[in-house]
C-alpha positions, 0 to 999 in steps of 0.5 A: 561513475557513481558509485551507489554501493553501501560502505561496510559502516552503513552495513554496518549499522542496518544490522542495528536498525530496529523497527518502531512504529507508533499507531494512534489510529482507533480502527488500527488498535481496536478493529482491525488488529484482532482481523490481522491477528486471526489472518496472521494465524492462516499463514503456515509457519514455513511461510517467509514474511516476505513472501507475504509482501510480495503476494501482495503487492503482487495483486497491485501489480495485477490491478495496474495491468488489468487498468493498462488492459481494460482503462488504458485512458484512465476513464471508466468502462466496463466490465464493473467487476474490474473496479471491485477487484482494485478495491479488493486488492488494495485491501489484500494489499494492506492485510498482507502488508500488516501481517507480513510483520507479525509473521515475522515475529511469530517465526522469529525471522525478523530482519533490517532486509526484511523491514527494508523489502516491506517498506521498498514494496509499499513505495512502489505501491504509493505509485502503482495505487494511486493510478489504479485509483485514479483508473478506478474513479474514472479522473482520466488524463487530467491534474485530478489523477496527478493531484491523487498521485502526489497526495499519496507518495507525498506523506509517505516520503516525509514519514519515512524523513521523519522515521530516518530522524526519529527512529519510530514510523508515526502514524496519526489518528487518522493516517493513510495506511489505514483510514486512507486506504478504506477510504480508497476501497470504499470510492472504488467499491462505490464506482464499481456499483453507482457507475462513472458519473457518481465521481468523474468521468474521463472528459475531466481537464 
């Protein structure tokens, strides 16, 4: 059998791990960090940031079922609403995935757990995303929706590589957590109002 406990020397050296990131993007620094700040400051301090994490990943995984309910083909019906709520939670998503860190500073319960928990949630928010993108856009069954599946856990696993080798998370001037996830709420908001047509619909090959 397999043993896939950790030895004490890799216990040993998550208790040195620091968290260093490295964020070039100009929405990142000069927009939306004044807007994770203020929403960092409506969390009470007894708040846990991973609790944070987890509400919202948690409207992800509601957004997943609601696609397993609503678009179980992955093409686009009614209700409209539905779409809007995948833009709003994958926006709640990112907010709460920003501040979950600055909560953790501000209460001083920074922790390797707690970095691994945050990173842990975002993985599997890279798979259960990216499908309820490709329900929101209407691909269906077809390459379109495993193509959008790739594009998203794809640079996620490499960054993570390169993280383990380099000791800081990089994220370029225009990077998937941020201009990439606008860009996913924006599609999704826009399938919401103009209706199916205006990216695919669910005959896609």
């Amino acid at each position: 059998m397999v043993d896939y406990t950790l030895s004490k020397k890799a216990l040993d050296n998550l208790k040195l791990y620091k968290y260093a990131s490295i964020d070039k993007s100009f929405i990142s620094n000069h927009i939306l960090r004044h807007y994770w700040n203020a929403c960092t400051e409506l969390f009470p301090l007894w708040i846990a940031p991973n609790l944070i994490t987890l509400i919202g990943f948690s409207f992800v995984i509601l957004s997943f079922l609601l696609s397993l309910i609503f678009t179980p083909n992955y093409d686009y019906k009614d209700p409209s609403w539905l779409f809007y709520f995948y833009a709003f939670s994958l926006w709640t998503y990112s907010t709460f995935d920003n501040v979950d860190g600055k909560q953790a500073r501000r209460t001083g319960s920074s922790s390797p757990l707690g970095e691994l928990f945050d990173h842990g949630c975002d993985a599997l928010n890279c798979c259960f995303g990216a499908m309820v993108q490709a329900s929101g856009l209407g691909l269906g069954y077809s390459w379109y929706s495993v193509s959008l599946l790739f594009i998203t856990f794809t640079p996620f696993f490499f960054s993570t590589w390169e993280t383990y080798h380099t000791g800081a998370l990089y994220l370029g001037y225009i990077n998937g957590p941020t201009e990439g996830l606008i860009m996913a709420c924006v599609m999704l908001s826009m399938s919401g109002y103009f209706g199916k047509d205006l990216f695919f619909v669910s005959n896609v090959v």
